[in-house]
TIBA-661657 format. One record per atom (N, C-alpha, C): residue in one letter; x, y, z. Coordinates in steps of 0.2 Angstrom, whole numbers, plus 5000, padded with zeros to 4 digits. Layout:
N
AXYZ
...
//
This chain:
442
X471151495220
X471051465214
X471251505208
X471251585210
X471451615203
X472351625203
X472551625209
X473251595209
X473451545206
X472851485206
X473351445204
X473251425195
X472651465194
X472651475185
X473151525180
X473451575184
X473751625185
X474551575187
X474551525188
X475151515189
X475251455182
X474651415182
X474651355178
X474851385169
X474551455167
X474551505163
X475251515163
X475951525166
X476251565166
X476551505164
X476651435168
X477051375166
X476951355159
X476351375156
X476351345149
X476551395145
X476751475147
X476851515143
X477651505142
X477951485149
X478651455149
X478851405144
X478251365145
X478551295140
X478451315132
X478151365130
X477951365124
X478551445122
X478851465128
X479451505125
X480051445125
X479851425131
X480751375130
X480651335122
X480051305122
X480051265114
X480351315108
X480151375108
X480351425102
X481051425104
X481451425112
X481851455112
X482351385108
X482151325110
X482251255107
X482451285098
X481851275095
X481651285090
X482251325085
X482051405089
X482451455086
X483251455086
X483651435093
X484351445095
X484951395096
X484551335087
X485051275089
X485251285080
X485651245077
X485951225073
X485851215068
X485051175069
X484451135065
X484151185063
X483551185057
X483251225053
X482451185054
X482151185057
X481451145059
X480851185054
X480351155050
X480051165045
X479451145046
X478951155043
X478451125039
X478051135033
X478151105027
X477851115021
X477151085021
X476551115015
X476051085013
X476151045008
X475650995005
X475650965002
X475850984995
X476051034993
X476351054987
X477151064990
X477351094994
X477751064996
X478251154998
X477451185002
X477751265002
X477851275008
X478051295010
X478351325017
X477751345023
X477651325027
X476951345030
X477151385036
X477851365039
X478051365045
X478751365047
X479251435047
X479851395050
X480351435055
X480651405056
X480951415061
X481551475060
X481751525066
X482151565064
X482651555063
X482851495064
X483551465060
X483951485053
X483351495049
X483351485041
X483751545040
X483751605045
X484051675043
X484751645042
X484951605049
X485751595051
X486051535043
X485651475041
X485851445038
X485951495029
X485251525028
X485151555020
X485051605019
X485051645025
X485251725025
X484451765023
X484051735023
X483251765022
X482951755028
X482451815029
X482051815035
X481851765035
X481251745040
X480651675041
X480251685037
X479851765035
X479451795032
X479551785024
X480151795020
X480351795015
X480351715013
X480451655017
X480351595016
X479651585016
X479151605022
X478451565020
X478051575012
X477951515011
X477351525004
X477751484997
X478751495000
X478851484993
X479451384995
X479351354991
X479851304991
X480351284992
X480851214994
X481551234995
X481851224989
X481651224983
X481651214976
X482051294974
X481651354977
X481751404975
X482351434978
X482651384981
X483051404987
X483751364984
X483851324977
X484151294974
X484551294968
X484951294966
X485151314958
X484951244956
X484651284948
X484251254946
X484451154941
X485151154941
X485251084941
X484851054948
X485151084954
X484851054961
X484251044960
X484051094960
X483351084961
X483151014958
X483151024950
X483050984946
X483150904949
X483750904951
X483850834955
X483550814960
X483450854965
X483250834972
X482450834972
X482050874967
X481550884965
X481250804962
X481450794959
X481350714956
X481350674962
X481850674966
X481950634973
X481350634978
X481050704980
X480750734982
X479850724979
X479950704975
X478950674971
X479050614972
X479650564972
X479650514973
X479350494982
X479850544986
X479550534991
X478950554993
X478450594990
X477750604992
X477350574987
X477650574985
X477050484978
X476850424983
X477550434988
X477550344990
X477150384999
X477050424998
X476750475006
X477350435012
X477950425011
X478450385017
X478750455021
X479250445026
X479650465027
X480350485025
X480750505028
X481450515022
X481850545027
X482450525025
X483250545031
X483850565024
X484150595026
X484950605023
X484850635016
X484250665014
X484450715007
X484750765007
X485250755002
X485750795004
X485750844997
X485850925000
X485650954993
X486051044994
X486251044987
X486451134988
X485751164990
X485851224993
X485451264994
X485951364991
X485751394985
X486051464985
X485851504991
X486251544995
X486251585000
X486151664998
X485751695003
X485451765001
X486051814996
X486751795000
X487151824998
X487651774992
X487251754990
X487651694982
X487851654986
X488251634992
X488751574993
X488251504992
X488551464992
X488351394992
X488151344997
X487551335002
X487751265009
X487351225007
X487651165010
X487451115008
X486851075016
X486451065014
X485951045018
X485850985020
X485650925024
X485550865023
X484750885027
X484250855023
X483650855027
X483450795026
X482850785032
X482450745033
X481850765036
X481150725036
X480550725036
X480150685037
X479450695039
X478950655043
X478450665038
X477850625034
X477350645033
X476750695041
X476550715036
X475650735042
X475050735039
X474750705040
X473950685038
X473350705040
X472950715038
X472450765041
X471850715043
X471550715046
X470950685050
X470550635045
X470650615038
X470350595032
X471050535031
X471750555031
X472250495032
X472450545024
X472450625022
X472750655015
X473150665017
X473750665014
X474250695016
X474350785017
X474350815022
X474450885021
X475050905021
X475450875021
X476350895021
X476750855023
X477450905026
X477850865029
X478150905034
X478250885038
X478850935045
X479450875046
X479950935046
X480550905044
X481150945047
X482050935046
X482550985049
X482750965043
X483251035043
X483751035040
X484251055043
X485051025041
X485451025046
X486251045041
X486451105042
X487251125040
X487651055039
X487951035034
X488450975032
X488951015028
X488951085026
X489251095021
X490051075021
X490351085026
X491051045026
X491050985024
X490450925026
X490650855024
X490050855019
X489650875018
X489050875013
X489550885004
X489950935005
X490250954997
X490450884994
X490850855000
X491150794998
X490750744995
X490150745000
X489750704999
X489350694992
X489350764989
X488750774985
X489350774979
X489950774979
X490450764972
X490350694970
X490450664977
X490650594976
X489850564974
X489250574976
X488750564972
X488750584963
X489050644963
X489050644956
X489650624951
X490250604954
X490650554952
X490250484953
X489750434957
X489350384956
X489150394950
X488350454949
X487950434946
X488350454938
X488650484938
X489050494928
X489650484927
X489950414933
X490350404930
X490150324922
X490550324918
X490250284913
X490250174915
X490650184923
X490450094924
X489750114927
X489450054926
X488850054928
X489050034934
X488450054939
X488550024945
X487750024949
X487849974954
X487249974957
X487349954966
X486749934970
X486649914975
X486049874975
X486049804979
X485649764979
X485749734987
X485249734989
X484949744995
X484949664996
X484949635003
X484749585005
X484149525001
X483649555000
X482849554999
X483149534990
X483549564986
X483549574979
X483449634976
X483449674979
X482949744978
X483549794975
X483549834971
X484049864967
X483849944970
X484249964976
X484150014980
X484450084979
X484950054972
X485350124971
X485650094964
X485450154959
X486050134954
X486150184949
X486550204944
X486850264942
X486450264935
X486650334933
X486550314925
X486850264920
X487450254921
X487650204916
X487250134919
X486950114925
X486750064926
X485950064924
X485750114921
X485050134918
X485050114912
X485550144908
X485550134901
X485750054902
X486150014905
X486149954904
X485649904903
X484949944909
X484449884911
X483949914904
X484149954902
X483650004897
X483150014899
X482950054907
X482650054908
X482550144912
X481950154914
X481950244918
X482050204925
X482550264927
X482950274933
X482250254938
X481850294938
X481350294943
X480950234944
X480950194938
X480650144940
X481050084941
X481850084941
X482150044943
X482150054951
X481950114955
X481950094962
X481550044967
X482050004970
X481549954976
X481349894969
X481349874962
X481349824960
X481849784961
X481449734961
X481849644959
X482249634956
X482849624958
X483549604952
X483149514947
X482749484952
X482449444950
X482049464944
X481649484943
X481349524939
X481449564934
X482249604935
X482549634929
X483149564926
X483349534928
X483849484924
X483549444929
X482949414927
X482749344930
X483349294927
X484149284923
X484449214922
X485149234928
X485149294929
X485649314933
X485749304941
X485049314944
X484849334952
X485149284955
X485349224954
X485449154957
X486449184957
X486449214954
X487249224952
X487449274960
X486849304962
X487149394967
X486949334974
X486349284973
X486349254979
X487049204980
X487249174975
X487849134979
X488349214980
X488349254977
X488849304982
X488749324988
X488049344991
X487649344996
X488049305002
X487849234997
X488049165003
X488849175003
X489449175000
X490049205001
X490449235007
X489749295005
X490049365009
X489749345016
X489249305019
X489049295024
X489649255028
X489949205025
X490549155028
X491149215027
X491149275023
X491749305025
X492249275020
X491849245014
X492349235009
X492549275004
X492949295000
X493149334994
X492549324988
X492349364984
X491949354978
X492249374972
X492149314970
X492749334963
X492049374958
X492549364954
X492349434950
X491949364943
X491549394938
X491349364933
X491049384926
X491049374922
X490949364916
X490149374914
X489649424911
X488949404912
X488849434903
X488549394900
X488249414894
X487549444894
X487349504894
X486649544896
X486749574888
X486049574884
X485849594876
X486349594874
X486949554871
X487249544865
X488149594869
X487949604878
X488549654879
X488849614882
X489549604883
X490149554889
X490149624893
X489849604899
X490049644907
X490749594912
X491249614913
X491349604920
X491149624926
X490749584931
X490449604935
X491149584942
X490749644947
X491249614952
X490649624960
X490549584964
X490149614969
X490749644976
X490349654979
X490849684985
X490249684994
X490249654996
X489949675003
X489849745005
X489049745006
X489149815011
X489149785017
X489249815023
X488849785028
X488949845034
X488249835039
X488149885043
X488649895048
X488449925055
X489049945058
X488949885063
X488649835064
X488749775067
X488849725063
X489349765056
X489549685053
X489249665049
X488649635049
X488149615047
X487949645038
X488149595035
X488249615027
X487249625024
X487149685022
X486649715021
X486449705013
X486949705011
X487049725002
X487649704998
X487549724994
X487749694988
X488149764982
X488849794983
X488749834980
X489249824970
X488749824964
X489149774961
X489449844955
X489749814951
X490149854946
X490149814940
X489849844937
X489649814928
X490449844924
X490749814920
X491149864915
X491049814910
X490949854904
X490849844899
X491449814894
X491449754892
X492249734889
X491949704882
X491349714881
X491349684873
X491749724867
X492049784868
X492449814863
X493249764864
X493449744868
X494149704872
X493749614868
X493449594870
X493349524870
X493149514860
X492949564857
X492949564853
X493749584848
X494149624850
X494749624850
X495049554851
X494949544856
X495449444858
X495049414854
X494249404852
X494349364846
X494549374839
X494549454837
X495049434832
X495649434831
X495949444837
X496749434839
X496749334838
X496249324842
X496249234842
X496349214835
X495949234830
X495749214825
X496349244821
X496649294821
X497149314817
X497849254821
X497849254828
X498449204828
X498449124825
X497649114823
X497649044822
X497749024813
X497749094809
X498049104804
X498549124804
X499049144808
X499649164808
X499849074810
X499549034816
X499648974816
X499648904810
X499348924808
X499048884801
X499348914794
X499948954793
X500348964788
X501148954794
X500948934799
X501748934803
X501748834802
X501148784802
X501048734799
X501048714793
X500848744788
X500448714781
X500948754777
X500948714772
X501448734765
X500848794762
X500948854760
X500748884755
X500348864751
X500548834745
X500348804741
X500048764741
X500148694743
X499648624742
X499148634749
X499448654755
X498848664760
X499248584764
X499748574762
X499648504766
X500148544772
X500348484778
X500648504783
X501348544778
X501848584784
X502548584782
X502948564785
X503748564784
X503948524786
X504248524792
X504148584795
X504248594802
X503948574806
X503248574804
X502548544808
X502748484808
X502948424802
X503148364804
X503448334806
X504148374808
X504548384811
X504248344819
X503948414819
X503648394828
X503148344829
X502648314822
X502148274822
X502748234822
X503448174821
X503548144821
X503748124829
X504148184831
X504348164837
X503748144842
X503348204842
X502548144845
X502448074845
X502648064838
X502247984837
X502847954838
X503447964840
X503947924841
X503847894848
X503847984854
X503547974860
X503047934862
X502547914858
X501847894858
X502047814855
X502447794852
X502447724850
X503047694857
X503447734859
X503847704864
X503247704869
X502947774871
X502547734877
X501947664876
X501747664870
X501247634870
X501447554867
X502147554865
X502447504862
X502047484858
X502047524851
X501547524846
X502047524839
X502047494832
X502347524829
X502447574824
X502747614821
X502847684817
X503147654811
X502947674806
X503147694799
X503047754797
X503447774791
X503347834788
X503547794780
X503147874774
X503247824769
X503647894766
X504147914762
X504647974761
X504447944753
X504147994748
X504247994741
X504148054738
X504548064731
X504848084727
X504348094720
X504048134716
X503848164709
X504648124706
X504248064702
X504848044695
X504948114692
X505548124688
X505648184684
X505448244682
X505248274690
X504948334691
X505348394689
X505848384687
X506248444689
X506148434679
X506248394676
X506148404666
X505348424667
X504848394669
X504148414670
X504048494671
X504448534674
X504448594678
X504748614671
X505348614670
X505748644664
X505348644656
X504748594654
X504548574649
X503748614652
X503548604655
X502948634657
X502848684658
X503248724661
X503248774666
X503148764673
X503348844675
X503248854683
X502648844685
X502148864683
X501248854684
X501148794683
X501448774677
X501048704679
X501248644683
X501848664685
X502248644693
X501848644698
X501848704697
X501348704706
X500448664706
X500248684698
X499548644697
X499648564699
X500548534698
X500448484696
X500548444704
X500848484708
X501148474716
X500248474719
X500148534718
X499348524721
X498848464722
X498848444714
X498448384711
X498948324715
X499548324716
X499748264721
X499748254724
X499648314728
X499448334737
X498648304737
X498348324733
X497648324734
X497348214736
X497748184727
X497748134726
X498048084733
X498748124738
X498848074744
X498248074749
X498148134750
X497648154756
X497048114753
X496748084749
X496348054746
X496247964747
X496947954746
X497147884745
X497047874755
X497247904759
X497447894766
X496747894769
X496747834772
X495947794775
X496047814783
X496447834788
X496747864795
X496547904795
X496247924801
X496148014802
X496948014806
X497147984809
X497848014811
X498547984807
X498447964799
X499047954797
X498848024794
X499848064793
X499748104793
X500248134783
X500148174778
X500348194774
X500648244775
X501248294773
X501648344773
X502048364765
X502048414762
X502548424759
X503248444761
X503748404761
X504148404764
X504848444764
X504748454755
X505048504751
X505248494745
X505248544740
X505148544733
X504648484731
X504648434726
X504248384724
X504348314729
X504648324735
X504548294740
X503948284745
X503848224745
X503048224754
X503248174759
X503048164764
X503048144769
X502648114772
X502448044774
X501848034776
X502047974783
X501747974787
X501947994794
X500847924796
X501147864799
X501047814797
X500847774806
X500547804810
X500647794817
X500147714818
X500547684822
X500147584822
X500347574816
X500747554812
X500847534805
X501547494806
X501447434806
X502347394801
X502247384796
X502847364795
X503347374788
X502747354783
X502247304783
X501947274780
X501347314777
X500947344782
X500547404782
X500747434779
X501347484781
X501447524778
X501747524769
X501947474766
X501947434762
X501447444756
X500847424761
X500247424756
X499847484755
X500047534761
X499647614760
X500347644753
X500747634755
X501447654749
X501147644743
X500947584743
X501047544733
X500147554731
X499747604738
X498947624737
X499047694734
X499647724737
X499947794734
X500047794729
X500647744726
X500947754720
X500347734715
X499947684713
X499347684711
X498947734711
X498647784713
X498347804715
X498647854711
X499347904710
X499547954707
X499647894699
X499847844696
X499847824692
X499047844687
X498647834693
X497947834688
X497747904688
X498147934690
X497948024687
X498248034678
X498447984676
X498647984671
X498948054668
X499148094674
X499348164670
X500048154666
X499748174658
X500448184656
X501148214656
X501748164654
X502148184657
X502648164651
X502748194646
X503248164641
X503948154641
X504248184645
X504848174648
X505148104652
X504448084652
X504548014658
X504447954653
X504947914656
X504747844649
X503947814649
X503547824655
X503147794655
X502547854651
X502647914650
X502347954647
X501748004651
X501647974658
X501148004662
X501647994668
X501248054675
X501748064679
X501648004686
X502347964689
X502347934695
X502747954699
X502647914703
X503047944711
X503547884712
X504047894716
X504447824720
X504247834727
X504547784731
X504347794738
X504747744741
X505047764748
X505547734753
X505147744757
X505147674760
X504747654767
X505147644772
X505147684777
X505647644785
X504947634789
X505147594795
X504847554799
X505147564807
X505147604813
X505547604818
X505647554822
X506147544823
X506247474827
X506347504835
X505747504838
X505647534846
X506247494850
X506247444849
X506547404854
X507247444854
X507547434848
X508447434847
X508547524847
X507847544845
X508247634846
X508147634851
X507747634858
X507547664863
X508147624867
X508247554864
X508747544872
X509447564870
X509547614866
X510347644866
X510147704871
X509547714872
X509347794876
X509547844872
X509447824863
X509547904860
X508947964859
X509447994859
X508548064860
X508148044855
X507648074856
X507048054850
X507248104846
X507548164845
X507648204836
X508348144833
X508648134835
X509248074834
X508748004831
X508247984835
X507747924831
X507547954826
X507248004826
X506748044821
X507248064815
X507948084815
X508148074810
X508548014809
X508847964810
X508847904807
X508447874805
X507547874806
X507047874803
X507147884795
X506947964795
X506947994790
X507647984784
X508247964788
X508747934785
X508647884779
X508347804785
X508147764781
X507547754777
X507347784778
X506747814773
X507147854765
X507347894765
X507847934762
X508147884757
X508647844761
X509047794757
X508447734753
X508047734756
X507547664751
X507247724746
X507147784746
X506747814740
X507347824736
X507947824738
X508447834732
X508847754727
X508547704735
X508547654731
X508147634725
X507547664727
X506947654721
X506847684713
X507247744715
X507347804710
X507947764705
X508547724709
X509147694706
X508747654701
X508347604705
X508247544702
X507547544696
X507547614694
X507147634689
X506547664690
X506447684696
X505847744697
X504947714699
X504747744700
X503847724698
X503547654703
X504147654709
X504147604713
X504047604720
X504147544725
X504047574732
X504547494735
X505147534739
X505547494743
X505547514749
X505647474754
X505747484762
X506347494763
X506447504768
X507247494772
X507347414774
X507847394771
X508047344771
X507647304766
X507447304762
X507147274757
X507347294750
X507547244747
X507947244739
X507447304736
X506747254733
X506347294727
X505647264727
X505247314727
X504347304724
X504347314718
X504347284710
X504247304704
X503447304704
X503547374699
X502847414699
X502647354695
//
């Protein structure tokens, strides 16, 4: 019997050297800290990893064993974990070495509980990474400071990782963005990461998108994580900030739309110019051929502008071209008939759906219309200032079936317009004639 106590003794002496010989002769750093998070117990390992006895490590933290940005960092990460009393894998962290050098650790951890359910600490390894750990722990700090924001959103919605710039975005502390609901921090957007979700599940592409968050334009872009069987876990997405650019494009829009709008409009009166009507004609020519619709234009001329200028002045030129820009645009009942200055004391008015007839009666609604500004004009027999006007009318039928280009219509147009306003002027001024027609006496 005493044999076999004497032997059962001997077996468990075995087992409990082989465990230390476990413990002490492998590669691994095997620990256990208390609740504050001191060393209570470790393994001989820790000489070969950070150069200090076992003895010089019990009592004090791995904190102390860290330059003190590390510390600082992993220290945060490390309350997190005993707040939540969980488990924990892959914290990867500098540790300074007895003799100054640098290694990098990756630890992980168990909680332990005492007979009440308190936590008394953790046992846990830490394992040499320094060849791939350096890399590891740049590229985390390229993550967290670089200036795009960036995140990770889990299956569930849960925002499982995100940087500083993506901190300052949600204007929120880092610490309590972890494990919260994308739902919950941008309850207008969450619907946007699920149709990515649904995307990335079929193995489609995710395009990229445009988000307005507090008055800032983000392009956001997501990207799939997924595990080692494929299976898409997450969501990892990239905020960049482009409201300094989109605000550039609106006033580049805004400055081309001024640069547009004196490359149309005369200077001066603000009507169209003559190049703009140039291409408003050709339009309405195209648009009456296909719609077999008819077109007029009315082409008139300031009576004895050029002695008004010469007796008035230059200023009072341009007062007086103004007041007769203002007066056509006034008399025109159409949102699409259109007025231009055409040049010098000439305009242009461009007369879309309108025969010879119509256009006739908006002509002699013109000419009226500038008679009753009764602006003096002593130079003119009639003593105040009038206009003439030559009316052309397109005849779709006979120009379209020679097949001439539409600038060739547009100026024969312009032509017979031209000739009736010079017939009008002939035939003593202050009037309104068509093409082809003698005279309208005022």
């Amino acid at each position: 019997m005493m044999n076999d106590k004497k032997k059962q003794i001997t077996l468990q002496n075995d087992d409990v050297n082989h465990l230390y010989e476990l413990l002490n002769y492998n590669s691994d750093w095997v620990w256990e800290v208390d609740a504050q998070g001191r060393y209570t117990w470790s393994s001989d390992v820790v000489t070969d990893l950070l150069g200090y006895p076992t003895a010089e490590v019990i009592g004090k933290t791995p904190f102390d064993f860290m330059p003190a940005g590390e510390a600082e960092r992993v220290g945060r990460a490390f309350l997190e974990i005993v707040t939540e009393k969980r488990a924990f894998s892959g914290l990867v962290n500098r540790n300074r070495r007895a003799d100054g050098r640098i290694v990098v650790l990756e630890t992980s951890g168990i909680p332990l509980f005492d007979e009440s359910g308190e936590l008394r600490g953790y046992r846990g390894v830490d394992r040499n990474i320094s060849n791939l750990g350096e890399r590891v722990l740049q590229l985390e700090t390229i993550y967290e400071t670089t200036p795009v924001a960036l995140c990770m959103i889990d299956r569930h919605g849960h925002l499982v990782m995100s940087n500083k710039a993506m901190t300052l975005l949600l204007s929120n502390d880092s610490q309590e963005l972890t494990q919260r609901h994308l739902s919950e921090l941008m309850p207008e957007f969450w619907h946007l990461f699920e149709e990515d979700f649904a995307l990335a599940d079929m193995g489609e592409s995710i395009p990229g998108r445009e988000i307005i968050w507090h008055d800032r334009c983000y392009d956001t872009q997501s990207v799939a994580v997924s595990d080692a069987s494929s299976n898409v876990v997450g969501l990892s997405v990239t905020w960049v900030d482009i409201t300094a650019r989109r605000q550039a494009e609106q006033k580049l829009a805004g400055a081309n739309q001024v640069l547009q709008r004196h490359a149309q409009h005369d200077h001066l009166t603000g009507l169209f110019n003559r190049r703009y009507m140039d291409e408003c004609l050709l339009s309405e020519i195209a648009r009456a051929h296909q719609l077999k619709s008819p077109l007029s234009i009315c082409l008139l001329d300031i009576d004895f502008f050029k002695l008004y200028n010469d007796s008035q002045g230059h200023q009072a030129g341009d007062e007086c071209l103004k007041t007769v820009a203002q007066a056509l645009i006034a008399s025109l009942t159409r949102s699409d008939d259109n007025v231009s200055r055409y040049g010098g004391e000439e305009f242009l008015v461009i007369l879309p759906d309108s025969n010879r007839a119509a256009a006739l009666t908006v002509a002699e609604r013109l000419r009226e219309k500038i008679n009753g500004l009764k602006l003096p004009h002593s130079s003119s027999p009639l003593g105040f200032l009038s206009i003439s006007i030559g009316v052309a009318t397109l005849d779709c039928e006979s120009a379209f079936a020679e097949n001439l280009p539409q600038h060739m219509i547009a100026s024969t147009l312009i032509n017979k317009a031209d000739n009736a306003l010079y017939a009008a002027k002939k035939q003593g001024r202050n009037r309104v004639i068509a093409a082809g027609q003698k005279t309208i006496d005022a």
